[in-house]
TORKOL-4160 file (C-alpha; in steps of 0.2 Angstrom, whole numbers, padded with zeros to 4 digits, m for minus):
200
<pt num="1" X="0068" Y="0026" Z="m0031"/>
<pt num="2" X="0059" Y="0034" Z="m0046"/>
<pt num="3" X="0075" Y="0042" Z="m0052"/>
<pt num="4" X="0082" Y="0026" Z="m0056"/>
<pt num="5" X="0080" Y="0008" Z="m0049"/>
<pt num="6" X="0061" Y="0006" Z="m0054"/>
<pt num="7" X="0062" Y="0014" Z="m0072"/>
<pt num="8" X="0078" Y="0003" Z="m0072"/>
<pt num="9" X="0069" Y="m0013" Z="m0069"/>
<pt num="10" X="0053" Y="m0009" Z="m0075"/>
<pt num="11" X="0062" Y="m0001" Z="m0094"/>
<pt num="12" X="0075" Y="m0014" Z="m0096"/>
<pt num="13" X="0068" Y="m0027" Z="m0088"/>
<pt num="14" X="0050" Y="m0027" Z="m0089"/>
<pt num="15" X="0045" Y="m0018" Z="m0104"/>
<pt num="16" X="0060" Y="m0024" Z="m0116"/>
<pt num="17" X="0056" Y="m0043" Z="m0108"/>
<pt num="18" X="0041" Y="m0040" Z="m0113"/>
<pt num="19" X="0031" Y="m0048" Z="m0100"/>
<pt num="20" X="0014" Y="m0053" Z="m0102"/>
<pt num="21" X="m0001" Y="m0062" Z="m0093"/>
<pt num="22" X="0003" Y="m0081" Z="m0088"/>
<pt num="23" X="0023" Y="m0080" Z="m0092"/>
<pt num="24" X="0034" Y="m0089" Z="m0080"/>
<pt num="25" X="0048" Y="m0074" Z="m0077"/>
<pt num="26" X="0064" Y="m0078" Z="m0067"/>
<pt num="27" X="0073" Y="m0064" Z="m0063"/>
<pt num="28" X="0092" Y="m0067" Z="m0056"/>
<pt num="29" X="0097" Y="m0055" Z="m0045"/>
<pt num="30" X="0089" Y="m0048" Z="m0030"/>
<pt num="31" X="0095" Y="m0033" Z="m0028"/>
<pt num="32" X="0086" Y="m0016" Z="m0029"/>
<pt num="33" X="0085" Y="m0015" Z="m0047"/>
<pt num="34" X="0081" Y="m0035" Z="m0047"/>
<pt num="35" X="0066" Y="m0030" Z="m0034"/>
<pt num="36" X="0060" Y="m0017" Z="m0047"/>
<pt num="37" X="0059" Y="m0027" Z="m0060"/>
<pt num="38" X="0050" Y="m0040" Z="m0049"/>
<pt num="39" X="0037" Y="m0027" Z="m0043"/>
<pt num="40" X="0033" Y="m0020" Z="m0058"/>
<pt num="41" X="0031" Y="m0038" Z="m0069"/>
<pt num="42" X="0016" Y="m0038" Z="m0056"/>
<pt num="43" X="0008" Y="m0024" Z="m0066"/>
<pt num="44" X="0006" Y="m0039" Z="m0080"/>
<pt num="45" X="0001" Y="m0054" Z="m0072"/>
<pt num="46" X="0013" Y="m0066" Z="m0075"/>
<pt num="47" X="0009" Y="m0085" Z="m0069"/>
<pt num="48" X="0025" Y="m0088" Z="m0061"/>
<pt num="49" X="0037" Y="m0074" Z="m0054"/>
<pt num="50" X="0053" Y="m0085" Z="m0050"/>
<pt num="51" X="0068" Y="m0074" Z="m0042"/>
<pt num="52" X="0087" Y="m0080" Z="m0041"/>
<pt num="53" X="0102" Y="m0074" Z="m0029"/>
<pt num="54" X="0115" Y="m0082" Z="m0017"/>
<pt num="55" X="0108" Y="m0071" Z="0000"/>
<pt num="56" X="0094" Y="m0080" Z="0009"/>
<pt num="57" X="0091" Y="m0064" Z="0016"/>
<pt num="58" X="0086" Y="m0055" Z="m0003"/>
<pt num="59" X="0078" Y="m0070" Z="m0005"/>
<pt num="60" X="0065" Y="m0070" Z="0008"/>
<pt num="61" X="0062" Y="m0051" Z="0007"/>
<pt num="62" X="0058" Y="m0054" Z="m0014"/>
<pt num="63" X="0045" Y="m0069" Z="m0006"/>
<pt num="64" X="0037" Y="m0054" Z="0003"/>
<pt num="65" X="0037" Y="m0042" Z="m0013"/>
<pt num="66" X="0030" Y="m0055" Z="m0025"/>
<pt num="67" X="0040" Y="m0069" Z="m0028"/>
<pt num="68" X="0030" Y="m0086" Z="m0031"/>
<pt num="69" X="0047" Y="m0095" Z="m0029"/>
<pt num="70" X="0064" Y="m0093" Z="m0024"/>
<pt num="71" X="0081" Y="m0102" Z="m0029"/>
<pt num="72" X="0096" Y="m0100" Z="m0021"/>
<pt num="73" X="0111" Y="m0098" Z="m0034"/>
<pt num="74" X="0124" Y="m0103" Z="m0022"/>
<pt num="75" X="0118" Y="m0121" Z="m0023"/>
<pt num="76" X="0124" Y="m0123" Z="m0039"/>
<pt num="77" X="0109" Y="m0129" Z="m0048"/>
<pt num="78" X="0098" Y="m0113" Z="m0054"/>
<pt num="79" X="0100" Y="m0118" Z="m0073"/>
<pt num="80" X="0091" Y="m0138" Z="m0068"/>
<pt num="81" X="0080" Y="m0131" Z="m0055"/>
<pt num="82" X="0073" Y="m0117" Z="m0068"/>
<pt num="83" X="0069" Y="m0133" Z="m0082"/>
<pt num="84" X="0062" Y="m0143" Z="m0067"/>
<pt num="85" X="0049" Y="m0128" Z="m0062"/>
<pt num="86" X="0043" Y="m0126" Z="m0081"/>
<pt num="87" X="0043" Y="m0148" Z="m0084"/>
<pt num="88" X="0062" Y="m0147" Z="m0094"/>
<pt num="89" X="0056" Y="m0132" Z="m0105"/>
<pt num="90" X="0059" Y="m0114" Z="m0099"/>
<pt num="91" X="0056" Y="m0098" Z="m0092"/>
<pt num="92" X="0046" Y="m0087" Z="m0104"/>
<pt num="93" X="0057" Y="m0071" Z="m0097"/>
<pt num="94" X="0073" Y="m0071" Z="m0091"/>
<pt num="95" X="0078" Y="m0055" Z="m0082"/>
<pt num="96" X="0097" Y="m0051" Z="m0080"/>
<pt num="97" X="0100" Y="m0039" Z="m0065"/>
<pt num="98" X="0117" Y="m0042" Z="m0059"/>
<pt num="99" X="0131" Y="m0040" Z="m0073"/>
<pt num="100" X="0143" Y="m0054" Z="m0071"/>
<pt num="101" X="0145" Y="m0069" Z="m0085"/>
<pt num="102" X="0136" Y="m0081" Z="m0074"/>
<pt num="103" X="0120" Y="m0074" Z="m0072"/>
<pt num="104" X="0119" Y="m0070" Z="m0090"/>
<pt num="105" X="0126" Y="m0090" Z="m0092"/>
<pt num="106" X="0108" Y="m0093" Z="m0082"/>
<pt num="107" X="0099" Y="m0082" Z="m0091"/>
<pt num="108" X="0103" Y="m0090" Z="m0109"/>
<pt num="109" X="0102" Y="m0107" Z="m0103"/>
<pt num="110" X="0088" Y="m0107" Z="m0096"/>
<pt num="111" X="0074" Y="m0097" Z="m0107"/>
<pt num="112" X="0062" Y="m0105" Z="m0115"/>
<pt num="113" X="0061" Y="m0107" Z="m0137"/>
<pt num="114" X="0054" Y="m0091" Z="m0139"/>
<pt num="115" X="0060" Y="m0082" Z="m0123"/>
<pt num="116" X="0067" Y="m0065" Z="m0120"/>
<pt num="117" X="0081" Y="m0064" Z="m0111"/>
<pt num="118" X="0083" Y="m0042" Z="m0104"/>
<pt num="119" X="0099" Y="m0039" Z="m0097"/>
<pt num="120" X="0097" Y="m0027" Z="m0085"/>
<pt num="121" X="0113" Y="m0029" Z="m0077"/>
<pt num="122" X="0130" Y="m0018" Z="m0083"/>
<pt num="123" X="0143" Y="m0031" Z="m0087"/>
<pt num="124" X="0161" Y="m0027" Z="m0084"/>
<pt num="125" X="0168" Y="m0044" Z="m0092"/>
<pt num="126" X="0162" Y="m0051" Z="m0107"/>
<pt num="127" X="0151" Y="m0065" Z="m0107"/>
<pt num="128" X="0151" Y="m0082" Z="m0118"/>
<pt num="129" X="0136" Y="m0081" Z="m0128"/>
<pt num="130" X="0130" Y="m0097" Z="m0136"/>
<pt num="131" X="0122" Y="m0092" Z="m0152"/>
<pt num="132" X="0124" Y="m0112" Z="m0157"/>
<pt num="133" X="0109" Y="m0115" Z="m0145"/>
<pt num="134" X="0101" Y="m0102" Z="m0144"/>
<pt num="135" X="0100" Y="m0098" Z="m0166"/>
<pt num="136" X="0086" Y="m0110" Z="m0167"/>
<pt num="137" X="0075" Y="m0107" Z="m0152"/>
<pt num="138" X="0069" Y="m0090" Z="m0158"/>
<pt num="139" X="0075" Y="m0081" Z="m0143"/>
<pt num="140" X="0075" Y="m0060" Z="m0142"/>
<pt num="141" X="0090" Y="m0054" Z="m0132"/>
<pt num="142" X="0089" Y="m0036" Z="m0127"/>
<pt num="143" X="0101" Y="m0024" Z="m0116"/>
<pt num="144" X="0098" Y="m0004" Z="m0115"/>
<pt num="145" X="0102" Y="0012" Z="m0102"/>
<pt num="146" X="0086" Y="0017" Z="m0096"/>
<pt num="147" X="0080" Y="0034" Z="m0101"/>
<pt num="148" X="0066" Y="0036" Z="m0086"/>
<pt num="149" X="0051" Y="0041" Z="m0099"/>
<pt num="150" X="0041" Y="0030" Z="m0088"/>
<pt num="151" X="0041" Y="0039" Z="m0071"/>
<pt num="152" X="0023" Y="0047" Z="m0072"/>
<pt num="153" X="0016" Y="0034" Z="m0073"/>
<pt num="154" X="0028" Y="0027" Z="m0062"/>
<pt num="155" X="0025" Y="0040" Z="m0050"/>
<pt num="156" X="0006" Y="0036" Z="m0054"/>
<pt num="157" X="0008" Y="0018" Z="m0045"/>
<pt num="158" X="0017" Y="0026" Z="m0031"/>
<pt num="159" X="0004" Y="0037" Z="m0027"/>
<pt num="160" X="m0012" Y="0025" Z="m0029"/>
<pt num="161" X="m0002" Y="0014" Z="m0016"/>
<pt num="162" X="0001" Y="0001" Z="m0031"/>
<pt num="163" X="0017" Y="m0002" Z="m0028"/>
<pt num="164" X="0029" Y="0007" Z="m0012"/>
<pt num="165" X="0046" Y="0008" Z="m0016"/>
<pt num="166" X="0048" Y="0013" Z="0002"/>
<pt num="167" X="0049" Y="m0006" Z="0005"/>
<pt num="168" X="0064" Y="m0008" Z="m0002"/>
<pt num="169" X="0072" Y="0003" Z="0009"/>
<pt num="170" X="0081" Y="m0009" Z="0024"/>
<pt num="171" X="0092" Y="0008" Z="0031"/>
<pt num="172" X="0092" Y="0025" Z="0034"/>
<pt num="173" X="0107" Y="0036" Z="0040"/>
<pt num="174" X="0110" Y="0057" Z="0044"/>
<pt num="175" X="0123" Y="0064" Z="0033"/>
<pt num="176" X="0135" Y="0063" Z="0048"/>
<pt num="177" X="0135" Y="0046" Z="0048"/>
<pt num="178" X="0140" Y="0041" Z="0030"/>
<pt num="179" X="0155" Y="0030" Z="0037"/>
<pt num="180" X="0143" Y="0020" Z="0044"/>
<pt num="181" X="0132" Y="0017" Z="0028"/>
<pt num="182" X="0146" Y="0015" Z="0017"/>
<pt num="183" X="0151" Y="0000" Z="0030"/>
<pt num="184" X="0135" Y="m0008" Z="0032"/>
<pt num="185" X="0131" Y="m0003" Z="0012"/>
<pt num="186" X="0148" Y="m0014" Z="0008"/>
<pt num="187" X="0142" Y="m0028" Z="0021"/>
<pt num="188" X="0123" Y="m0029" Z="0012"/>
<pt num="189" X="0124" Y="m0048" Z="0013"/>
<pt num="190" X="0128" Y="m0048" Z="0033"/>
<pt num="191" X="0119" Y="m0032" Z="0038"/>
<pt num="192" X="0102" Y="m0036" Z="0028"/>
<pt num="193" X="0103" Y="m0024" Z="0017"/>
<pt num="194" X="0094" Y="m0019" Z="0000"/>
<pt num="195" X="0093" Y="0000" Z="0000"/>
<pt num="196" X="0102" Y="0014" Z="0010"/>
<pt num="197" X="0096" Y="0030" Z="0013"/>
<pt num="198" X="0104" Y="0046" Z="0020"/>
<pt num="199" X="0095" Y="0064" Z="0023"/>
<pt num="200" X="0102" Y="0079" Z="0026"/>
């Protein structure tokens, strides 16, 4: 976890989101990297930690870990249901953790004049961006590979019990029995998975 999903989430998401006290952050995608970044925006104390993804399942686990709301993506409404929460204005932080053109499209439409928008996510499609909005509403879009200079202090959280990555962890698997991981890590969404483990 501290080799790469919370520097991941807390670098790229967090820190280049630049989170601070009293923001309303929606983060879209649930995933391990979305969870990290959901755990560590705690460190700050936003006002309002909002978390986006289509698996009821990631959904109620990010309730547990922090989350003050929850949308469903699958409804089809995240962009209007983001502008409701925040009375028609925006989300302060958007943090993009999956990688596919529609999550970035929810990202950008829904941030708030001013807003950061930290994609986290690696895209393998291009994605429409509209500058023709988003020139006048002073936004700061940033992207970035993390580089993991915050795991001491990472580490630090770890070990005062601040935050326990351990959490994340939903399965664990022997060596012997990687076939089985691979097949419940491709099912995540019907096997309730978020993070696989195997040991030796």
């Amino acid at each position: 976890m501290l080799s790469d999903i919370l520097p991941t989430g807390y670098e790229i998401g967090v820190l280049a989101g630049q989170v601070k006290p009293g923001d309303t952050v929606a983060i879209v995608g649930a995933g391990p990297v979305g969870m990290a970044a959901l755990l560590t925006a705690q460190f700050y104390a936003p006002g309002r930690l909002i978390m986006l993804d289509t698996d009821p399942n990631r959904l109620a686990a990010a309730r547990q870990f922090g989350a003050t709301d929850t949308i469903d993506v699958s409804e089809g409404k995240a962009v209007e249901t983001l502008k409701a929460m925040t009375d028609g204005v925006g989300v302060d932080v958007a943090i993009e953790a999956v990688g596919i053109p529609a999550t970035f499209d929810i990202c950008q439409k829904a941030i708030a004049p001013g807003g950061r928008v930290a994609n986290v996510g690696v895209h393998g499609k291009s994605v429409e961006l509209h500058l023709e909005e988003l020139w006048i509403q002073n936004i700061t879009i940033s992207t970035g590979l993390v580089n993991t200079n915050t795991t001491p202090l990472l580490m630090k959280t770890v070990q005062s019990g601040r935050i326990e990555p351990k959490r994340l962890v939903t399965h664990r698997f022997a060596l012997d029995e990687i076939l089985e991981a691979y097949e419940v890590f491709g099912n995540a969404a019907k096997e309730k998975a978020l993070k696989v483990v195997m040991s030796a």
